[in-house]
N, C-alpha and C positions, 0 to 999 in steps of 0.2 A: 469544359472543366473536367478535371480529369476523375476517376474517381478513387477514392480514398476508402482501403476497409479498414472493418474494426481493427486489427490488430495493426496496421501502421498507425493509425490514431492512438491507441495504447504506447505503443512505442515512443512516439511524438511526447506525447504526454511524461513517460516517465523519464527519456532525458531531459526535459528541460526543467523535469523536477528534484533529479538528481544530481545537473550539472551545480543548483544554487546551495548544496550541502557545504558546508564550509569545513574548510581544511583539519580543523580541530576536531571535528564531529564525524571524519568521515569513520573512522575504523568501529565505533561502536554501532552507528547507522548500518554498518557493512555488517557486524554480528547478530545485530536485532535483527534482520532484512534474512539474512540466513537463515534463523532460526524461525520466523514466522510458517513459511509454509508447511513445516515440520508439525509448527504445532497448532494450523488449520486443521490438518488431517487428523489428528491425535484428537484434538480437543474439540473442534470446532471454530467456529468464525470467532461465536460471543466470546468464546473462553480464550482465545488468541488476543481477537483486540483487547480483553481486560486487562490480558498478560501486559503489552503493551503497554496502558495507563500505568501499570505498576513499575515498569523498566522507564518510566519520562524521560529519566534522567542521563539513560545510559542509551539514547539512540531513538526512545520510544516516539517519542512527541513529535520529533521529524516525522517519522514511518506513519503515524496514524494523523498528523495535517497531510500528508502524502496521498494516505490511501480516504482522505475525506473528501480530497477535489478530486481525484480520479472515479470515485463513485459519485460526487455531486453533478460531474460535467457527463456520464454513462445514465443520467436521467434511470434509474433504477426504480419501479414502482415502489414505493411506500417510502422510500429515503427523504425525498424531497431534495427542494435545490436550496436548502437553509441547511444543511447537511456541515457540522464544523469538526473535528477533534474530539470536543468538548461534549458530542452529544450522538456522536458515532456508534459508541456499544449501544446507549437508550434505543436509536433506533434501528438499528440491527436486530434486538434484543426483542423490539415492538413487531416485528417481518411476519409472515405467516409463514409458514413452511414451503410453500413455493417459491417465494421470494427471498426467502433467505436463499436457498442454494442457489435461486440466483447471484445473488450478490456474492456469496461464497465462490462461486466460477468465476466469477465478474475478477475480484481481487486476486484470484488465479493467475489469470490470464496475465493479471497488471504487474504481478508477482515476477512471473519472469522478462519480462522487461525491464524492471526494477532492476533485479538481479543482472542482467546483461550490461546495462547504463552502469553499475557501479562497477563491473568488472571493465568495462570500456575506459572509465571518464576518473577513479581511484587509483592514486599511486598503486602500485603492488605492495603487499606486507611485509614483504621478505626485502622490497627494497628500500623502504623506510626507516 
């Protein structure tokens, strides 16, 4: 068997999560998706994903069902594998300080592949 690192498994992961963005939803998912890692750095993980919850509507609630199976299937201490959207910041939020930066690199890592899969698999803007 051959073997598989983390970051082709990242990769794997984010196009096949990216490919099922539906057509309507891609351009706002493409700005929320953009502006996250921006505001990991700025803010932090908790204060990013809240951002998130608060944008639902405009891109959010793809991006954080996105990064809730990408973190539930990366088995991260303290997440658990009941890990939804819906309960994402709580335990984020619940992390101790080692384990949050983990998970903070963790959605890093997932971030740019993210980013790569919608620049791949998204009309262009300019040609839309």
């Amino acid at each position: 068997m051959a073997l598989i690192i983390k970051d082709q498994e990242r990769a794997r992961r984010a196009y096949a999560l990216v490919e099922r963005v539906e057509d309507n939803k891609q351009k706002d998912y493409r700005t929320t998706l953009n502006a996250l890692g921006g505001n990991i750095i700025r803010l932090g993980l908790s204060a990013a994903l809240a951002e998130l919850q608060r944008r639902e509507k405009l891109g959010g609630k793809e991006v954080l069902e996105h990064l809730a199976h990408v973190l539930r299937q990366a088995n991260l201490p303290g997440l658990g594998d009941d890990l939804t959207k819906d309960n994402l910041v709580q335990k984020v939020n619940a992390l101790n300080a080692e384990d949050y930066m983990l998970a903070t690199r963790e959605v890093m890592a997932h971030l740019a592949w993210f980013r790569r899969a919608v620049q791949a698999l998204f009309k262009d803007e300019e040609a839309a």
